[in-house]
N, C-alpha and C positions, 0 to 999 in steps of 0.2 A: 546801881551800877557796880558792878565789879571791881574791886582792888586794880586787876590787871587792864580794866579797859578803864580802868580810873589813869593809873601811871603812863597809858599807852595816847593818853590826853593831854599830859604835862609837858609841857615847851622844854625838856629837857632833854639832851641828845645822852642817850645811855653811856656812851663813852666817857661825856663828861661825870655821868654819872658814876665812871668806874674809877676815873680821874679822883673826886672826890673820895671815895672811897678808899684810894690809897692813899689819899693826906691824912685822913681818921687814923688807918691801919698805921702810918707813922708815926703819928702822934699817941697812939695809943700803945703801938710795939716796935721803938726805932731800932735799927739796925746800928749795934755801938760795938768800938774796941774790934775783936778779929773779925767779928761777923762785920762790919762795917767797911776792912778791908775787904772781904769777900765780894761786898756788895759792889765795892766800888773797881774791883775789878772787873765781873761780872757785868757792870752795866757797861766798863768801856768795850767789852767785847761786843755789847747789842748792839750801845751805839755805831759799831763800825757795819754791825752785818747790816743792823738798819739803812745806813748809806750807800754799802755794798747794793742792797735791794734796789733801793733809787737811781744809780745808777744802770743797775740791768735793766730797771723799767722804764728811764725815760730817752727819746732818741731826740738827739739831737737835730738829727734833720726837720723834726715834727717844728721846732723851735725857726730855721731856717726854710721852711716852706713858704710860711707866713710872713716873710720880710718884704714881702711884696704893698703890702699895710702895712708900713714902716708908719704913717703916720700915728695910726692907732697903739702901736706897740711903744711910741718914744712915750707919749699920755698916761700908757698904762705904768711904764717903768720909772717914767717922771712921779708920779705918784705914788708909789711903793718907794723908791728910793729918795726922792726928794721932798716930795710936800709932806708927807708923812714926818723925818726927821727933823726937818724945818716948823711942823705947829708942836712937837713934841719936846726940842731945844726953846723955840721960844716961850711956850710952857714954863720952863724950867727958868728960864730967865727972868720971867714978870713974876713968877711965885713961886720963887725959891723952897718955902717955907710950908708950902702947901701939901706936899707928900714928905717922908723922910728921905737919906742918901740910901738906902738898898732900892725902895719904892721909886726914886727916878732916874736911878741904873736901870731896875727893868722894864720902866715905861721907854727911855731910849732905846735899849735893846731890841725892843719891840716893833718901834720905826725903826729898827732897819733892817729887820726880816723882809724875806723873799716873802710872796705871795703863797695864797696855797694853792693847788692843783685842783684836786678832785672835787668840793666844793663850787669854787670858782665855775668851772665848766659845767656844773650839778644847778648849780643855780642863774648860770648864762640858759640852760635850756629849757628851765623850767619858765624863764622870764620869755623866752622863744627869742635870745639875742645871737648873736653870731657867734655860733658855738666853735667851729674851727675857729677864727681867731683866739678865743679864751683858751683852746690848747696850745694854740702856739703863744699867745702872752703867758701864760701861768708855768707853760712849759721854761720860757726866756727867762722868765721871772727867777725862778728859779736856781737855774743857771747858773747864770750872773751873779746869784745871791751867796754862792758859795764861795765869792770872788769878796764881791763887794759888801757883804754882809760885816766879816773882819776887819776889813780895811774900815768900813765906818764908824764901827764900833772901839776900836782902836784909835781912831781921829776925836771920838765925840765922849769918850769913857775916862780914857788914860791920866785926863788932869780930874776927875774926879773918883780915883783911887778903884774904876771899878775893871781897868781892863789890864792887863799883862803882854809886855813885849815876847814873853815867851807862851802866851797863847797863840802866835800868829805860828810857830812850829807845832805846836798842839793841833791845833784846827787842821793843818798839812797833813799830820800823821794819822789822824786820829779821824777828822771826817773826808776831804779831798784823796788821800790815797785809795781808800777804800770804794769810793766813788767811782774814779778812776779806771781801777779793776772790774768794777762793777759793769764801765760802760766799754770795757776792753772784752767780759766774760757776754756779752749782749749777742753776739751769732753764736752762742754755745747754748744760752742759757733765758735768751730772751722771746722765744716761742713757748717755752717751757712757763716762764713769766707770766707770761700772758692768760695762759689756758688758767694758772692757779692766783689767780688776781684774790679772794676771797681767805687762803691761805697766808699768803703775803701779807694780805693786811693785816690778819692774826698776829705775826708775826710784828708785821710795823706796830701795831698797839699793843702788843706786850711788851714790846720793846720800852714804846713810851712810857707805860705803867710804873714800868722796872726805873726808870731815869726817875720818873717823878718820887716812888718811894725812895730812894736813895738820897734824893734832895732834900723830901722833905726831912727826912731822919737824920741828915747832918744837921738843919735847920732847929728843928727839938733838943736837942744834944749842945746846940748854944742858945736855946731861948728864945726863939723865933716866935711864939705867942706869947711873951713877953714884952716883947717889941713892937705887936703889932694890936691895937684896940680897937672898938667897934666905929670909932672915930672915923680913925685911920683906913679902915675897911671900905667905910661909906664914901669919904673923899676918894677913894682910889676908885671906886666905880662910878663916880661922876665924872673924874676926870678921864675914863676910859671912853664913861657915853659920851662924853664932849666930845674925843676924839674920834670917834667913829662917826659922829653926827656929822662932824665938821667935812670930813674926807669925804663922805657921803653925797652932803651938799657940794663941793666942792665940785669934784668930780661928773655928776650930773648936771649942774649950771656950766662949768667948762665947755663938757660934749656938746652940749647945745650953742655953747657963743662959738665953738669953732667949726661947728656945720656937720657934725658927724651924722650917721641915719640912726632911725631910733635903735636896732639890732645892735649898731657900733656902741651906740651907747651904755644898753645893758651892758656891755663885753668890757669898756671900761670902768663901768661900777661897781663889779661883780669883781674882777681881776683887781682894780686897780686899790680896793679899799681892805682886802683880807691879809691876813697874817698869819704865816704858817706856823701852827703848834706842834706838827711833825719835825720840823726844820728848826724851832725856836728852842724846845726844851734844850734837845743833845748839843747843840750850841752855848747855849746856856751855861750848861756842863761843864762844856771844854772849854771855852773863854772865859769864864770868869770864875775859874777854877781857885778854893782857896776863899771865896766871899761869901756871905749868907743865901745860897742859891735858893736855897724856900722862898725864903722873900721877894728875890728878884722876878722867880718866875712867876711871882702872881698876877700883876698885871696883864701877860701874855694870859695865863690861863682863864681869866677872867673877861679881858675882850675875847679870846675863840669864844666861849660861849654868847657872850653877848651879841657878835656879827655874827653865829647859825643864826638864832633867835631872829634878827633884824632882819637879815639879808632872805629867810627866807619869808617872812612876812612881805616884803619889798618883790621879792619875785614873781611871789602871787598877785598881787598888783599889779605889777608892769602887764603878765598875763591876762590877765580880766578887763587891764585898758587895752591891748591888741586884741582880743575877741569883741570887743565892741564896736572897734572901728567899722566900718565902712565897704564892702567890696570895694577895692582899687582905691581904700583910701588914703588920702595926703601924707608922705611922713616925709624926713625931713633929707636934703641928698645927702649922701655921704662923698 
């Protein structure tokens, strides 16, 4: 076998691959002193055009369409914004001692991101669940998360030295303005969007590349693998898989006590369980500006990969149990 149809075999999604790639390239050549300043101007410019992009590409109506399955939409936001913060506070409560203080800054941080989009809806179809709903939840998710992300993070951080009353003008300036304009530039610029979705994204994951080298190299620069041993590594992806199991099961045992059809269900497992790493870093960023952000963002970076990896095992699944069924077979009403 081939090298290239060797790595094109590995459960690795190349981005995270590029991901890692820029924490070595940190570690190995951090960005210090002027170039450091460059950096970190340079990244708040991404970060804006980044959210500039996100708002040209998402419409609000798409969000508002789907309010019609209000019930499925309260479930899926219940669970991104609630049950998620609630097993990840209680976490922190019963085992204080189990992760360090950067390690459970970013694992909160983490519960209280928005959902992700592309994903979400990639893996609602793959599972054959009700794909229009997962744009309109992922879409809402979103949304909202721009609102309620700060304000949560700001309620559940602030007595644990990891949030700032003056990120809530940071985050206004810096991601929501841009956004903003973004969804104000959307009849100028949002057919245009569209056509070049594959550009975009270019642009979206340079963007993030760019945030994470700059993180990590502030991180290097105070000793961020100093801090951090293989110990501490191990517990922190255990306590990711716990949390993702947990949500997982959660989520699907729910759908099912409260009557949803199986389609619904995918839609809220798929929406209700992921965490945006597009939305998570530049936030990161800009809230908790001033803290060991290497550190914090590892958690997030380490569950994205671990829900691909899960979620897309999980969708094949659900798929292979629907091709089995039955012509006109039993599911469950919605």
């Amino acid at each position: 076998m081939s090298a290239k149809a060797l790595f094109s075999r590995l459960p690795i999604d190349p981005y995270i691959a590029a991901i890692v790639g820029m924490v070595c390239l940190a570690s190995l050549i951090p960005a210090h002193g002027a170039g450091a300043v460059v950096a970190g101007h340079v990244t708040t410019a991404a970060i804006a055009l980044l959210f500039f992009l996100h708002g040209a590409r998402l419409a609000p109506r798409a969000a508002l369409a789907g309010a019609r399955h209000w019930r499925l939409h309260v479930v899926v936001l219940a669970s991104t914004f609630l049950l998620f913060p609630a097993l990840g506070l209680g976490a922190r409560a019963l085992f204080p001692h189990l992760l360090t203080a950067p390690l459970w800054t970013g694992l909160i941080l983490l519960c209280v991101l928005p959902s992700t989009v592309q994903s979400s809806i990639a893996f609602t179809s793959i599972a054959r669940g009700n794909v229009p709903a997962a744009l309109c939840a992922a879409t809402a998710s979103n949304l909202l998360g721009m609102l309620l992300t700060p304000v949560l993070a700001g309620l559940f951080l602030s007595a644990h030295g990891g949030f700032s009353v003056k990120a809530v003008g940071d985050i206004v300036e810096q991601l929501l303005l841009p956004f903003a304009a973004g969804q104000l530039a959307r009849p100028l610029i949002g057919d245009w969007a569209q056509r070049n979705r594959k550009l975009l994204g270019l642009v979206d994951r340079g963007s993030i590349l760019l945030v994470v080298y700059t993180a990590f190299s502030e991180g290097v620069t105070q000793g961020i693998w100093h801090q951090l041993g293989m110990a501490d590594l191990g517990t922190l992806l255990a306590v990711d898989g716990a949390l993702l199991a947990a949500v997982l099961a959660i989520t699907t045992f729910g759908s099912r006590l409260l009557r949803f059809s199986r389609a619904d269900e995918v839609t809220i497992v798929f929406c209700g369980s992921k965490k945006s790493l597009a939305s998570g870093l530049p936030m990161a960023t800009v809230l908790l500006a001033g803290q060991s952000v290497g550190l914090i963002v590892l958690p997030l970076m380490l569950f994205h990969q671990m829900q691909l990896m899960v979620c897309a095992w999980l969708a094949k699944r659900y798929a292979r149990a629907e091709s089995e069924l039955p012509a006109g077979g039993i599911v469950r009403a919605g």
